[in-house]
C-alpha positions as a Markdown table, in Angstrom:
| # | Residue | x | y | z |
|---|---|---|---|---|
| 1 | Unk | 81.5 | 30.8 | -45.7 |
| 2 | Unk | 82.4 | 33.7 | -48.0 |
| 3 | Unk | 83.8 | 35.9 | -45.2 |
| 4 | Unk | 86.1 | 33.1 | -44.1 |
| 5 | Unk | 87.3 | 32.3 | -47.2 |
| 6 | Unk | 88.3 | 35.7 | -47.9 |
| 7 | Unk | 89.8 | 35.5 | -44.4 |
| 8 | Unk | 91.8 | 33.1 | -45.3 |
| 9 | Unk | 93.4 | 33.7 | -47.9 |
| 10 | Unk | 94.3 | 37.4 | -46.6 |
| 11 | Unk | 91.2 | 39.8 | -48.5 |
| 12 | Unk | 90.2 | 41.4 | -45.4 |
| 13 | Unk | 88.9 | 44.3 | -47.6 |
| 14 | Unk | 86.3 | 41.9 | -49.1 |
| 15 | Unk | 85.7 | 40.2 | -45.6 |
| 16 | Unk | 84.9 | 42.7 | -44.0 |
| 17 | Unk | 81.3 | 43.0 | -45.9 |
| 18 | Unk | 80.7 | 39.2 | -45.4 |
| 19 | Unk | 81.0 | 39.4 | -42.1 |
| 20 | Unk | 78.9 | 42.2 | -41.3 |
| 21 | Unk | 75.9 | 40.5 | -43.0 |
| 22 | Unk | 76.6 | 38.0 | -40.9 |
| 23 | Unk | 76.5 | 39.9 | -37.9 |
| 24 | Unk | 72.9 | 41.5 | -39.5 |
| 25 | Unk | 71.6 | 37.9 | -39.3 |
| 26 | Unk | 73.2 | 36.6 | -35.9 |
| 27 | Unk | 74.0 | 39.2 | -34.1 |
| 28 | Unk | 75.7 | 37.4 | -31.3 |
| 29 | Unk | 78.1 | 35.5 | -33.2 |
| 30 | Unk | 81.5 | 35.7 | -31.6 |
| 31 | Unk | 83.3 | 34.4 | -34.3 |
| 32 | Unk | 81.9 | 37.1 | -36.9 |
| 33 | Unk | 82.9 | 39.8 | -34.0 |
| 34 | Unk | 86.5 | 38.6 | -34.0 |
| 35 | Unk | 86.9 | 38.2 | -37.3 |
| 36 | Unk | 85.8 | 41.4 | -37.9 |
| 37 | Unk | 88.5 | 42.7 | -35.2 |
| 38 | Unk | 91.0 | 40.4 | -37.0 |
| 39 | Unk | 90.4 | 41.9 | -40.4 |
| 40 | Unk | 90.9 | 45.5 | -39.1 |
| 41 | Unk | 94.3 | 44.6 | -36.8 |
| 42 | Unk | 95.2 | 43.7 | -40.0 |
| 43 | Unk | 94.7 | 46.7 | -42.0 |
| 44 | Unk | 96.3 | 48.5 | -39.3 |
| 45 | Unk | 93.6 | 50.3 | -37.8 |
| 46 | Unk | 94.6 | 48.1 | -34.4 |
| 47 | Unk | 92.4 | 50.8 | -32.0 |
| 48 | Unk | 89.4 | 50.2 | -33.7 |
| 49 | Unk | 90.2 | 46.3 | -33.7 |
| 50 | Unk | 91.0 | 46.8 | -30.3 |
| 51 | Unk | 87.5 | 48.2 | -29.4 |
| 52 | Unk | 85.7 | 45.3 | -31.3 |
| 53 | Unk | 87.3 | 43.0 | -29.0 |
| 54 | Unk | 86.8 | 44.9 | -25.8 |
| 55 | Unk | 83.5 | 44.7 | -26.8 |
| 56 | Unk | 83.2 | 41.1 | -27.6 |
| 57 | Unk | 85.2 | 40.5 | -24.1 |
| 58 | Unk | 82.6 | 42.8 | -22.3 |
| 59 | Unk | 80.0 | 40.0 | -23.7 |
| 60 | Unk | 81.2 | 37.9 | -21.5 |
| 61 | Unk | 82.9 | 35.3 | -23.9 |
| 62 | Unk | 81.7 | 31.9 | -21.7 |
| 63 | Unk | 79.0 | 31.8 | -24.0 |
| 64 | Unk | 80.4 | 31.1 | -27.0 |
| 65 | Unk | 82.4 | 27.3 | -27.9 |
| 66 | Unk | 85.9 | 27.0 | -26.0 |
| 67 | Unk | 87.9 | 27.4 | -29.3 |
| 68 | Unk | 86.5 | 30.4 | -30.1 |
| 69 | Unk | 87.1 | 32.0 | -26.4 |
| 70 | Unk | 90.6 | 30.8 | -27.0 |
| 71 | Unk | 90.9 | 32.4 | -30.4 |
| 72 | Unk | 88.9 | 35.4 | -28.7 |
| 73 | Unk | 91.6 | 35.8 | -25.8 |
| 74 | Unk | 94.5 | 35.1 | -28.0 |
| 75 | Unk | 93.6 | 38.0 | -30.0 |
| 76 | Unk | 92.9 | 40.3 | -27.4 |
| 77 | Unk | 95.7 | 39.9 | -25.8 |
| 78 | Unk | 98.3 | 39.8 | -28.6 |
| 79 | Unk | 96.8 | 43.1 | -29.6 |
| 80 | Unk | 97.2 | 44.5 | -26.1 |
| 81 | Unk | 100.8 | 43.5 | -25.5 |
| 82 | Unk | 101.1 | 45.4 | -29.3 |
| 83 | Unk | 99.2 | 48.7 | -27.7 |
| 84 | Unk | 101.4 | 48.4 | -24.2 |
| 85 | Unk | 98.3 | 47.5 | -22.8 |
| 86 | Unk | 99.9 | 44.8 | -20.1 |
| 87 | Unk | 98.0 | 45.3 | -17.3 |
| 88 | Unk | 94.9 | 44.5 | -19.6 |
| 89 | Unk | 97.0 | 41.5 | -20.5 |
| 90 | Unk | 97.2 | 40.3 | -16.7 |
| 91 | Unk | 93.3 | 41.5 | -15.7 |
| 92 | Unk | 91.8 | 39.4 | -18.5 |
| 93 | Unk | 94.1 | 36.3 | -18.4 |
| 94 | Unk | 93.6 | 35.9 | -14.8 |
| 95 | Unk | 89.9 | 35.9 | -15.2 |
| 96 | Unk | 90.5 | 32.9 | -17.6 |
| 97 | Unk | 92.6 | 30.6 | -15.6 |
| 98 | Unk | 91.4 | 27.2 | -16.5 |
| 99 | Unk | 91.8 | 28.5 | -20.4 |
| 100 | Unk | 95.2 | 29.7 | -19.5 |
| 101 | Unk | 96.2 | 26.6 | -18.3 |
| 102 | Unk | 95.2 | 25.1 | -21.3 |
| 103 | Unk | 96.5 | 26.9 | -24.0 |
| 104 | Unk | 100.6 | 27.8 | -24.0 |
| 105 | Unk | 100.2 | 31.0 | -25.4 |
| 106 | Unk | 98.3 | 32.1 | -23.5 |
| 107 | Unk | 100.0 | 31.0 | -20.7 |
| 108 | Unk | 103.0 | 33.2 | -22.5 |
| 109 | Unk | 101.3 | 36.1 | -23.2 |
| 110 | Unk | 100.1 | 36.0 | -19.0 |
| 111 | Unk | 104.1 | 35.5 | -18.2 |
| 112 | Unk | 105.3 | 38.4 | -20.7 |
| 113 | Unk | 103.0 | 40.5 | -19.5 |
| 114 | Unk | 104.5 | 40.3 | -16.1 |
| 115 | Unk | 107.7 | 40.7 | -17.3 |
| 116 | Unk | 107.0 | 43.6 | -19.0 |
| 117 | Unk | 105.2 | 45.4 | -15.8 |
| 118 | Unk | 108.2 | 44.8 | -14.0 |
| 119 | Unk | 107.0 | 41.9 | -12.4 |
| 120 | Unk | 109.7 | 39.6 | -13.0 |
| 121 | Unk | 108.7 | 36.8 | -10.0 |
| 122 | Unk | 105.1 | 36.5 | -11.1 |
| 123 | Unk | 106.8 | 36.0 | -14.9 |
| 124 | Unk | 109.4 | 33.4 | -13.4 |
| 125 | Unk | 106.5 | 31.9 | -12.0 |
| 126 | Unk | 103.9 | 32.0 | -14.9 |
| 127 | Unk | 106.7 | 30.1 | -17.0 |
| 128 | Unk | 108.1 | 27.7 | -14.8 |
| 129 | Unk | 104.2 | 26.7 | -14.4 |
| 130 | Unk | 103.8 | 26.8 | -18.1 |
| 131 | Unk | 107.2 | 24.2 | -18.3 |
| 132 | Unk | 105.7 | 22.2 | -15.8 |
| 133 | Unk | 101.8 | 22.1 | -17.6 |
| 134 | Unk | 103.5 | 21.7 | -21.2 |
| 135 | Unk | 107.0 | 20.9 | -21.1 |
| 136 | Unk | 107.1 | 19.6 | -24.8 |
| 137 | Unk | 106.0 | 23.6 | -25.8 |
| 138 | Unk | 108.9 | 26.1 | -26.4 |
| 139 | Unk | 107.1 | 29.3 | -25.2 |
| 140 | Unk | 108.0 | 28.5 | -20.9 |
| 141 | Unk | 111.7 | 27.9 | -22.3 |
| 142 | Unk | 111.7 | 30.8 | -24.5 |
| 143 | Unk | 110.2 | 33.1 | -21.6 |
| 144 | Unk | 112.5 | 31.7 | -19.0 |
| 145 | Unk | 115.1 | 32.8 | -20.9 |
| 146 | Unk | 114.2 | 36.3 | -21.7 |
| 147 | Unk | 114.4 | 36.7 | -18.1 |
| 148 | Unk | 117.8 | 35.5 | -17.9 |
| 149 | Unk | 119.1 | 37.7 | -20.9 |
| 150 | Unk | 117.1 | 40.7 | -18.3 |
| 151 | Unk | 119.4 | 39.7 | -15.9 |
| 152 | Unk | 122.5 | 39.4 | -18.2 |
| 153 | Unk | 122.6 | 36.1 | -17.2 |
| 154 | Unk | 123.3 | 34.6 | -20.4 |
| 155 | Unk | 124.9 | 30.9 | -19.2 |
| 156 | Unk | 121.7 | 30.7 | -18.1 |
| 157 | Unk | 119.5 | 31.5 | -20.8 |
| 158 | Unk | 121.4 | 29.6 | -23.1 |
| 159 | Unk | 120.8 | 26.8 | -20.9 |
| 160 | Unk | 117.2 | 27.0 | -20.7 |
| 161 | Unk | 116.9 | 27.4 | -24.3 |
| 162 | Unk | 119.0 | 23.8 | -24.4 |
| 163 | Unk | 116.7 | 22.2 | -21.9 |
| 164 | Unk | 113.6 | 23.5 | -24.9 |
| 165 | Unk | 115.5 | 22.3 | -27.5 |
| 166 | Unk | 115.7 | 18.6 | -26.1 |
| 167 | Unk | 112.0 | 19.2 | -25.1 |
| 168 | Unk | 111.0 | 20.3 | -28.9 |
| 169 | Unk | 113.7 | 19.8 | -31.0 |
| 170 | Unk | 112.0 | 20.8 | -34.1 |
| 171 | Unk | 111.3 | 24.2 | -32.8 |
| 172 | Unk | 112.2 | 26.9 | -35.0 |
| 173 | Unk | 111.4 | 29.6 | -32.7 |
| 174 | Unk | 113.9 | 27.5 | -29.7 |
| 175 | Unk | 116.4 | 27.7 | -32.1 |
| 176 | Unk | 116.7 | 31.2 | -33.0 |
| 177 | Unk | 115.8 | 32.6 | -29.6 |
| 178 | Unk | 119.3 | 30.1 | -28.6 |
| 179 | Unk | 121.0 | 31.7 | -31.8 |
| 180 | Unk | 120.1 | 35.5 | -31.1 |
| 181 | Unk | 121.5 | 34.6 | -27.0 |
| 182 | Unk | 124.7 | 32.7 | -28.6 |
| 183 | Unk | 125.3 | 36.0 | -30.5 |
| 184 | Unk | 124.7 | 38.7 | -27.6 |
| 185 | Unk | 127.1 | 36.5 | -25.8 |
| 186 | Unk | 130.0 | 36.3 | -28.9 |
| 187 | Unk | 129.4 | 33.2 | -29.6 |
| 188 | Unk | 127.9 | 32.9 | -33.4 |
């Protein structure tokens, strides 16, 4: 309980300890394993981070609770898209597709990977999928419309980013992606 309450409130230097005790005592704990990751992504030491979690991926993650293999993949693969690591992205969120389904970022973090491999139908696809699964969550809008501003089609992506707003209108992220469009197109 230490480690996570040093965690919390952002002491990853005095984490760090607590959670390698814990690991001494359960040494298949998943959650210790990615907090430990966690704690050195955020001291910026994101390749040794990033070979914690391989590790804990290589585990085979199906063990553990589903909010921790959602917590587990959502790290992972935020830290790969930081380390260009797409097609790592696309390998490991395809081998999760009923979590994927489930959880909007990841769903994201599947479609941005395409788009950033070039793959720009499997991204259209991923979020028009991710609109249809969870239309009420801004992140199939928002990657719709990246798309759009790839193809300088900016009508467009200020139209999808509409169609999110209605869909979540309290969505801070929906409304700056529509005000950072609104400005590329000279309209402040």
């Amino acid at each position: 309980r230490l480690a996570e309450h040093y965690f919390s409130k952002g002491d990853v230097l005095l984490a760090i300890p607590h959670f390698r005790r814990a690991l001494l005592i359960d040494p298949e704990s998943f959650k210790c394993g990615l907090r430990i990751a966690q704690c050195l992504d955020r001291l910026g030491r994101a390749s040794e981070a990033y070979d914690s979690l391989l590790h804990i991926m290589e585990r085979g993650i199906a063990r553990c609770e589903e909010a921790i293999q959602r917590e587990i993949l959502q790290a992972f693969t935020n830290l790969c898209h930081r380390l260009g690591k797409e097609l790592e992205v696309i390998d490991c969120l395809k081998s999760h597709s009923s979590l994927v389904e489930s959880t909007p970022a990841l769903f994201y973090n599947l479609g941005l990977a395409f788009y950033k491999c070039n793959r720009f139908s499997e991204a259209q696809e991923s979020f028009s999928r991710l609109k249809a699964v969870h239309p009420r969550h801004s992140a199939g809008y928002i990657g719709q419309a990246i798309l759009y501003c790839q193809l300088s089609q900016y009508d467009q992506a200020v139209r999808e980013l509409q169609a999110g707003r209605a869909a979540a209108p309290r969505d801070a992220q929906i409304i700056e992606n529509l005000a950072v469009v609104q400005m590329k197109m000279g309209n402040p």
